[in-house]
C-alpha positions in Angstrom: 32.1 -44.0 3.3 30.7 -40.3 3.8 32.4 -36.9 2.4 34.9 -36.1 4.6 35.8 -39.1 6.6 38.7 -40.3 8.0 38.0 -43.8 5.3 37.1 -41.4 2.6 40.7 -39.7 2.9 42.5 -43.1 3.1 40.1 -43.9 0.1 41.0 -40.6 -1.9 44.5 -40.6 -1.5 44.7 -44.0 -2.8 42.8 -43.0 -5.9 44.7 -39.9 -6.5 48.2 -41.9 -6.1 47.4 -44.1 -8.5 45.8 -41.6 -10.8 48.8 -40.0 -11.0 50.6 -43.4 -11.7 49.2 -44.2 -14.5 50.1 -42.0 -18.1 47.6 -43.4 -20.2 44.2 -42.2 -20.2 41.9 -45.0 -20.8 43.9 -46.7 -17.9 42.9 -43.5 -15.7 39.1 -43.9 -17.1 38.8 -47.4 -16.0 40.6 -46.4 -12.6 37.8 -43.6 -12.0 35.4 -46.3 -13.4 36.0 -48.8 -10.8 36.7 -46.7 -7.6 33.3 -45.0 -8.2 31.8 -48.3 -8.2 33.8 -49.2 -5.3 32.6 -45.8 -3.4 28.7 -46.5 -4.4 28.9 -50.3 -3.5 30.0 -48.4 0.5 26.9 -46.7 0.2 24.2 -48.6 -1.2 25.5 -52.2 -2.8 22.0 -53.2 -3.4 21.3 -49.9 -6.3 24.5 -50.3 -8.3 23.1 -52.8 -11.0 20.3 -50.1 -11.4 23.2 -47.7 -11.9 25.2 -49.6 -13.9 22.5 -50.4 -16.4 21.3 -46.8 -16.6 24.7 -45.9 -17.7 24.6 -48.4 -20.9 20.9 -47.5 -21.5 21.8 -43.1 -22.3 25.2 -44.2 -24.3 23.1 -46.3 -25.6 20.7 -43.8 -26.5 23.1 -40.7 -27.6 24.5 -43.5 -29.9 21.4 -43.6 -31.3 20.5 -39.7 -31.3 23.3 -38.8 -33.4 23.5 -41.8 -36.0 23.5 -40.3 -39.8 20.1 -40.3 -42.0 20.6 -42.3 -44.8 21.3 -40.2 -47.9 21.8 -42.3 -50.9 18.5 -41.2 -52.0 17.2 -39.8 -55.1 17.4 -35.9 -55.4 12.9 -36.1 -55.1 13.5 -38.2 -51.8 16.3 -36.2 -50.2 13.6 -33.5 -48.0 10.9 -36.5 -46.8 14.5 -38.5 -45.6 15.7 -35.7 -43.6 11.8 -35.2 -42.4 12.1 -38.9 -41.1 15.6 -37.9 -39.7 14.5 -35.3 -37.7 11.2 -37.3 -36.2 13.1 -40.5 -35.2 15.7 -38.3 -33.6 13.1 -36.3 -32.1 11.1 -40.0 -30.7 14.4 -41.0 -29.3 15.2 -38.4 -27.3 11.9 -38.1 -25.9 11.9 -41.5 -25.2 15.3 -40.8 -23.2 14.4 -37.8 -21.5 10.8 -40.0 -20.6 12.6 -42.8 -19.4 14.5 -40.8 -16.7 12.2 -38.8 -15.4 9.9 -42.0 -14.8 12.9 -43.5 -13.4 13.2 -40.5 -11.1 9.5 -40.0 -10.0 8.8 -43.5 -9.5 11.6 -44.1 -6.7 11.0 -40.1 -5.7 7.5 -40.8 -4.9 7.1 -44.5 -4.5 5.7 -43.9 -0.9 3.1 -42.0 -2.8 2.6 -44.6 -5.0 2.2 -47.5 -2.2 -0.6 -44.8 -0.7 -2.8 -45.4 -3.7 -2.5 -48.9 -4.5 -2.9 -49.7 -0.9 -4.4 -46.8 0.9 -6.1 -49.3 3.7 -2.8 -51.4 4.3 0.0 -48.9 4.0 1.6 -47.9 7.0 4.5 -45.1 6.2 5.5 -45.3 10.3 6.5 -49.0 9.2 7.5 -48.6 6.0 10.2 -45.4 6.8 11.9 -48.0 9.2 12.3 -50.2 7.2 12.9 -51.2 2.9 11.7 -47.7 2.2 13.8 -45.8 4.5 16.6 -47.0 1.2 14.0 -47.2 -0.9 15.6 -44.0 -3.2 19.0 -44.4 -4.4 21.7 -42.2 -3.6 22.8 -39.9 -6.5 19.9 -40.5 -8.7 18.6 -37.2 -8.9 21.9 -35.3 -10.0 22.2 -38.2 -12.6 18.8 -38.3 -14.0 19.3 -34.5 -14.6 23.2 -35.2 -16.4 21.3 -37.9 -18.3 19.1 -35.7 -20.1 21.3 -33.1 -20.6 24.1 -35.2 -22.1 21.1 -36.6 -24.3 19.7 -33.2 -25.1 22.9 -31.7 -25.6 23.9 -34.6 -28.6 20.0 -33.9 -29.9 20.9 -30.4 -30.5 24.9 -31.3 -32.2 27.1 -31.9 -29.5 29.6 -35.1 -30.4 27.9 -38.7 -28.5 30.9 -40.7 -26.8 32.2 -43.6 -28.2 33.7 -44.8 -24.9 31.4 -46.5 -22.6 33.9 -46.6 -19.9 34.2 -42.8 -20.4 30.9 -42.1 -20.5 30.0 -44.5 -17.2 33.6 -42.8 -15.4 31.8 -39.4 -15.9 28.4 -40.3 -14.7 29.8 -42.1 -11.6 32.7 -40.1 -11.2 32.8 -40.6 -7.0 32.8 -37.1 -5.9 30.1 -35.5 -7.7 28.0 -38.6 -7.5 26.0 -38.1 -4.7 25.0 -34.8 -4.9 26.9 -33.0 -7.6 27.5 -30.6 -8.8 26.0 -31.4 -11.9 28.3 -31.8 -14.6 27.9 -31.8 -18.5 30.1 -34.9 -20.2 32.1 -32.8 -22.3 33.3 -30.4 -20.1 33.9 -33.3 -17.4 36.3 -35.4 -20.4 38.3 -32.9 -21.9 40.1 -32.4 -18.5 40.9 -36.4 -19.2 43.8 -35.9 -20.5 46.4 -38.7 -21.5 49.9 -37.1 -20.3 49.7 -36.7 -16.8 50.7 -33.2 -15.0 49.3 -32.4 -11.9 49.3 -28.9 -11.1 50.7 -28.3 -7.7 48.3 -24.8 -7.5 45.3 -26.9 -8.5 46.4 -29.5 -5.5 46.7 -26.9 -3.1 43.5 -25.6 -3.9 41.7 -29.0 -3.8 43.0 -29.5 -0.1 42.2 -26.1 0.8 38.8 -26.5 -0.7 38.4 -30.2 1.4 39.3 -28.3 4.5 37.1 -25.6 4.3 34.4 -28.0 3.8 35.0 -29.9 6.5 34.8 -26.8 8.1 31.7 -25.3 7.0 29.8 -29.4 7.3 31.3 -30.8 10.2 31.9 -28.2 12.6 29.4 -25.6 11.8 26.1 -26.8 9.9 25.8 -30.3 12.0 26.0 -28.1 15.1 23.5 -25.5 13.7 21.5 -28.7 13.0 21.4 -30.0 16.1 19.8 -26.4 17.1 17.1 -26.6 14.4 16.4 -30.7 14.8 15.6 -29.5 18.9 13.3 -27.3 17.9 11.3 -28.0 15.2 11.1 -31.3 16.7 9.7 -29.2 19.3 7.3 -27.3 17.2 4.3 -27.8 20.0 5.7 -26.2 22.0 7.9 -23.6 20.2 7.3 -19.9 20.6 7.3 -17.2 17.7 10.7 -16.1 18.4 12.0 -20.2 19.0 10.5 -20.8 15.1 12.0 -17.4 13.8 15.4 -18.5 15.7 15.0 -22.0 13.8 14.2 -20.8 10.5 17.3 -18.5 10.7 19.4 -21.3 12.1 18.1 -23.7 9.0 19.3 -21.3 6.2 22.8 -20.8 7.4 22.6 -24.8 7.9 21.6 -25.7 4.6 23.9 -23.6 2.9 27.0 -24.7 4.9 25.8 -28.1 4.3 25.3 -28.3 1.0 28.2 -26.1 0.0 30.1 -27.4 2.3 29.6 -30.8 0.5 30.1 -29.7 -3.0 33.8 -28.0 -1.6 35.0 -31.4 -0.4 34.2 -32.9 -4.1 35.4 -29.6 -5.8 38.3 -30.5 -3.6 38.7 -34.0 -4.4 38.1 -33.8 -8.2 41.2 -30.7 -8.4 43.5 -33.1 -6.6 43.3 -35.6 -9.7 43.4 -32.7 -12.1 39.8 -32.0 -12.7 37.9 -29.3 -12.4 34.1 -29.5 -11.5 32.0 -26.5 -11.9 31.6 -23.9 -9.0 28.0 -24.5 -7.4 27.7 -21.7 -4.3 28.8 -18.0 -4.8 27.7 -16.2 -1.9 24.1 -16.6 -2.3 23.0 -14.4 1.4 24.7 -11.8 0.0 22.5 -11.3 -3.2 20.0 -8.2 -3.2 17.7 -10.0 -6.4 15.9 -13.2 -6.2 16.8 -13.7 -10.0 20.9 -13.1 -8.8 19.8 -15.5 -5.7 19.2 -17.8 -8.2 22.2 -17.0 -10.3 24.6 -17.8 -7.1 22.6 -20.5 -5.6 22.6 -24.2 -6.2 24.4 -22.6 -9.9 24.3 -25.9 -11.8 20.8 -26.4 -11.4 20.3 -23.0 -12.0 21.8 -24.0 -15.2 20.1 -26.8 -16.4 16.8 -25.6 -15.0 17.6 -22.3 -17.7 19.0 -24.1 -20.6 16.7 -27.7 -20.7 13.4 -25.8 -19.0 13.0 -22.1 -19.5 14.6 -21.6 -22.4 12.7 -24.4 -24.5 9.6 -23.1 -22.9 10.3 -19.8 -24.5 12.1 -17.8 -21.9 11.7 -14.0 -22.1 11.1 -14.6 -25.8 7.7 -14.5 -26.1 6.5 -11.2 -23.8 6.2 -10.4 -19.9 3.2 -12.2 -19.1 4.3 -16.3 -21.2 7.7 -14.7 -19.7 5.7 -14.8 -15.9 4.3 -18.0 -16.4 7.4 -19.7 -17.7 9.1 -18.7 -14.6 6.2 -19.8 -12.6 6.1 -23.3 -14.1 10.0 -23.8 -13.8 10.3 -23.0 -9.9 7.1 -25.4 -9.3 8.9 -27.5 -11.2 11.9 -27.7 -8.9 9.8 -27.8 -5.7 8.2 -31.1 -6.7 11.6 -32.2 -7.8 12.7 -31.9 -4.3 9.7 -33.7 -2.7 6.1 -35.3 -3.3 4.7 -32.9 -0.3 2.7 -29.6 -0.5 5.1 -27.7 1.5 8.0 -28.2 -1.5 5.4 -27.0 -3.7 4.5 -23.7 -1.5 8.3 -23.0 -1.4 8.6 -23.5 -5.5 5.7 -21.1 -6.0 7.3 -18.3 -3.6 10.3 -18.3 -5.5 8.4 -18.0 -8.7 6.5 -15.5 -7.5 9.0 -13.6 -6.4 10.6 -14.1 -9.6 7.9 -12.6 -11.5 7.5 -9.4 -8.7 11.3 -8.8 -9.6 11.3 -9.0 -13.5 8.0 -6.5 -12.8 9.6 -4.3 -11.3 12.5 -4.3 -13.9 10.5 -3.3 -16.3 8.8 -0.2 -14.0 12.3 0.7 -13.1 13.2 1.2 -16.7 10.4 3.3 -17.8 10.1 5.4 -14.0 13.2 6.9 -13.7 12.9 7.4 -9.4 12.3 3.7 -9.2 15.8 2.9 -11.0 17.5 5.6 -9.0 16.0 4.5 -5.4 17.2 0.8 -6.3 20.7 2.5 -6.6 21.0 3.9 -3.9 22.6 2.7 -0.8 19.5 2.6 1.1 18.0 0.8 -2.3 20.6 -1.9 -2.2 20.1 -2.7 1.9 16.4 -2.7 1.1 16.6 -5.1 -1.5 19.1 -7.6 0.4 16.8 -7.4 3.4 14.3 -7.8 1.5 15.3 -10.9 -0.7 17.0 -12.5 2.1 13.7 -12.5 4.3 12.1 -14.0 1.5 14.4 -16.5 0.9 14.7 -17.5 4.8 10.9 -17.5 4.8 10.6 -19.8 2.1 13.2 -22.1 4.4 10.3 -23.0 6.6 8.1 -24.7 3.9 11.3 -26.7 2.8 12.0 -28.2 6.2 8.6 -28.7 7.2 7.1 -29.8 4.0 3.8 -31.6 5.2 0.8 -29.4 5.5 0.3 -30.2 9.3 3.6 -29.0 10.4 4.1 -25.9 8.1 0.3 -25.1 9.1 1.3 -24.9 12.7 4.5 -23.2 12.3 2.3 -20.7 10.4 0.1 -20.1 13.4 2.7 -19.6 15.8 5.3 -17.0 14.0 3.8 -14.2 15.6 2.4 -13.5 19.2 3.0 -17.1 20.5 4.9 -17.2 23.3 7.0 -20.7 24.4 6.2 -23.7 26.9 7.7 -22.4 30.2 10.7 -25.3 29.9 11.6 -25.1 26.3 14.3 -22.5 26.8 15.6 -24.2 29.6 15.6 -27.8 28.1 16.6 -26.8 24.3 18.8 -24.0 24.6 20.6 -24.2 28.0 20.6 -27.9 28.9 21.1 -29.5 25.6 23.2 -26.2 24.2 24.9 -24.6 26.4 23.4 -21.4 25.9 20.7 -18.8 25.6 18.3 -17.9 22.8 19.8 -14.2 22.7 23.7 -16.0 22.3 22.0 -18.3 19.7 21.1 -15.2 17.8 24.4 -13.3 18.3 26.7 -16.5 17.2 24.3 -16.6 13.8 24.4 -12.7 13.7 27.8 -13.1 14.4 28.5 -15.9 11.5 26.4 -13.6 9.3 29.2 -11.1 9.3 31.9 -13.3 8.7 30.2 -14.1 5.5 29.8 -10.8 4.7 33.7 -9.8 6.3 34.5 -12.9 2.8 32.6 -11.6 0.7 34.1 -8.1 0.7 37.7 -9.5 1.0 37.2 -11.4 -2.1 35.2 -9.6 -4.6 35.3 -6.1 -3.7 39.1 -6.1 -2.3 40.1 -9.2 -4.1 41.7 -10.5 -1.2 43.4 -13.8 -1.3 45.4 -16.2 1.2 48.6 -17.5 -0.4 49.5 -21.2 -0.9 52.3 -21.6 2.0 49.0 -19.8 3.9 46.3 -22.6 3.2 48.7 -25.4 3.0 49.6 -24.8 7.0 45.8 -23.8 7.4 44.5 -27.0 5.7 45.7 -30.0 8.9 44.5 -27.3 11.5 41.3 -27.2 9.7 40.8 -30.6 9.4 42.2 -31.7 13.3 39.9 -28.9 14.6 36.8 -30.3 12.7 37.0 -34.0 13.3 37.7 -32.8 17.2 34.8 -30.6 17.6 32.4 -32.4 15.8 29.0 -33.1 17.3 29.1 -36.7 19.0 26.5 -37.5 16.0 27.0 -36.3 12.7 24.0 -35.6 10.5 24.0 -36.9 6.6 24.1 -34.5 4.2 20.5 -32.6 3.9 20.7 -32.8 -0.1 21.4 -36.4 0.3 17.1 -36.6 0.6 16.9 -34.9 -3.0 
């Protein structure tokens, strides 16, 4: 049962109907409860014990974090009680946080771990095709990372639950499972409320918000990724402007992708009243690496910020900690999203380019032409081309993480040109078309990013409900019939 499916729209209206049937709000908990249970046992049957018991194990453990110190005490014994109050809550939570990030990087890199102990007898061409290929469960990254900040967030005074259904209906909440956005607990059940009134702007929305990303998935990122999958898959016999062409291709792919994914549960969760935090606000369209970052993958952005930077001292503590804070958190994330060098390479870019940027913030405001150029209209295309390049760049080391591939792509970006047939058997026979239409539909979906982006924040244009509402079946007929004969999973779905 995938996101959107003609079974996860049976599945969906049959959890909103009943949602809406029901007025009290522990019976709307346990319904959420058990259809996410019901949606992870289509996915992977075999991980939802695992889940299941890592649910009890963090209630378990904010029950813990925020039980009382013991004051009936003398007046002399008071201070050493609250000392021991403090250190057991502080052991707790770092065993909590611990235990999930073990969790984490023992199924993240457990074909790492099989290298080791068995370097002579390990075969990862085997191994991918078979147990391992499942080896990771779905969803556990996004809920390692709620985990700790629910736990974190009751270490520094927010309210533990004393619901365990609540608690486990959040954290497997069926839309945001898989790949989020993430979501912090109290935010997610204060929306749980126990009269029910469903909004009818909020249920428009939602479908609009399923169509569009049925839209940007289905018809537009698993047909840009049958483009990239040719040719990286290719990569021998790529030319410079074939990998350049890719590259491109895998940026506008990723983003549909992944956005496209977290529209459809946005969607999903608004149609049963619930709204789930925004992840993706026009990210190409930033002219910073620090605002990329701000618009990008936002809830990570988030928690990376408040459970990472910020305890590490943020900008607190002078430019150069203020560097290597930055530095540390974007490595960080790269080997969150994979065990090979080239997730590393792309981490350190972004750091890097991180630090370049808060640099030159601080020139900018001392050197008064260096503020004025970057305010400038040619000082604002500058700095989009010039983040955007970066970003795209960075692309390459994400899709071809191991050193072998990203080494070769390296050597062939400039100067290179392709195998005499690879235009002929990528582009026209298996496309349809040449590399120079390639570039202009990309170009061409480029500007109808940028054509939304104006409408919405600089003109504040909007489409009205009777709009979407007519928009919405068109949307969804038009996807399902020009979907590619094979649809890819969801890219994030690796992570």
């Amino acid at each position: 049962m995938t996101l959107p499916s003609i079974l996860y729209g049976l599945f969906l209206l049959s959890v909103v109907g009943l949602y809406w049937a029901l007025a009290r709000r522990s019976l709307r908990t346990w319904l959420l409860l058990i259809a996410s249970i019901v949606f992870y046992t289509s996915l992977q049957v075999h991980y939802v014990p695992l889940m299941l018991a890592l649910v009890a194990i963090n209630f378990w453990l904010g029950r813990i974090l925020q039980m009382p110190a013991d004051w009936r005490v003398s007046n002399e014994q008071w201070q050493m009680a609250e000392q021991q109050w403090y250190r057991r809550r502080r052991y707790w939570l770092t065993f909590g946080v611990g235990l999930n990030v073990l969790l984490l990087l023992g199924f993240k890199y457990v074909e790492t771990w099989l290298k080791w102990l068995v370097p002579e007898g390990f075969n990862p061409d085997v191994a991918d095709g078979s147990w391992l290929a499942i080896a990771f469960p779905l969803g556990l990254s996004f809920f390692t990372f709620e985990c700790i900040a629910y736990l974190v967030d009751v270490y520094r005074g927010a309210p533990a639950t004393n619901s365990l259904p609540e608690f486990a209906a959040y954290k497997l909440y069926f839309p945001k499972l898989i790949s989020g956005p993430i979501t912090r607990f109290h935010s997610f059940t204060s929306q749980l409320t126990s009269q029910p009134s469903l909004n009818f702007s909020w249920a428009v929305e939602g479908l609009w918000l399923i169509g569009i990303g049925a839209v940007k998935k289905v018809l537009i990122a698993d047909h840009i990724g049958t483009l990239v999958n040719l040719s990286l898959d290719n990569l021998e016999r790529a030319g410079s402007w074939d990998l350049w062409l890719a590259i491109f291709a895998y940026g506008l792919q990723l983003y549909l992708d992944f956005s496209g994914y977290v529209d459809v549960a946005r969607g999903s969760a608004l149609l049963m009243g619930i709204n789930l935090p925004q992840n993706f606000n026009f990210p190409y369209m930033t002219t910073s690496i620090a605002d990329f970052w701000r618009r990008w993958h936002m809830t990570l952005g988030d928690w990376l910020r408040n459970y990472l930077y910020f305890p590490l001292g943020g900008s607190r503590k002078g430019l150069s900690r203020t560097a290597i804070n930055l530095m540390i958190v974007m490595l960080i994330a790269g080997v969150w999203h994979g065990n090979t060098w080239g997730f590393v390479i792309w981490g350190g870019i972004h750091g890097l380019a991180l630090i370049v940027h808060r640099l030159n913030h601080a020139i900018a405001q001392g050197w008064q032409p260096l503020q004025q150029f970057w305010q400038q209209p040619w000082g604002v295309v500058t700095a989009w081309a010039a983040t955007q390049f970066l970003v795209f760049f960075s692309w390459l080391f994400f899709r071809l993480p191991e050193p072998r591939q990203f080494t070769l792509a390296l050597q062939k970006l400039w100067g290179v040109n392709s195998d005499a047939q690879f235009a002929q058997k990528v582009y026209v026979e298996s496309l349809g078309l040449t590399a120079p239409q390639l570039w202009s539909l990309l170009w061409l979906l480029v500007g109808v990013m940028m054509f939304l982006y104006f409408a919405q924040r600089e003109f504040k244009l909007q489409l009205n409900w009777p709009v979407k509402l007519l928009l919405v079946p068109l949307m969804l007929f038009t996807a399902w019939q020009l979907a590619p004969s094979e649809t890819l999973s969801y890219i994030y779905f690796d992570f």
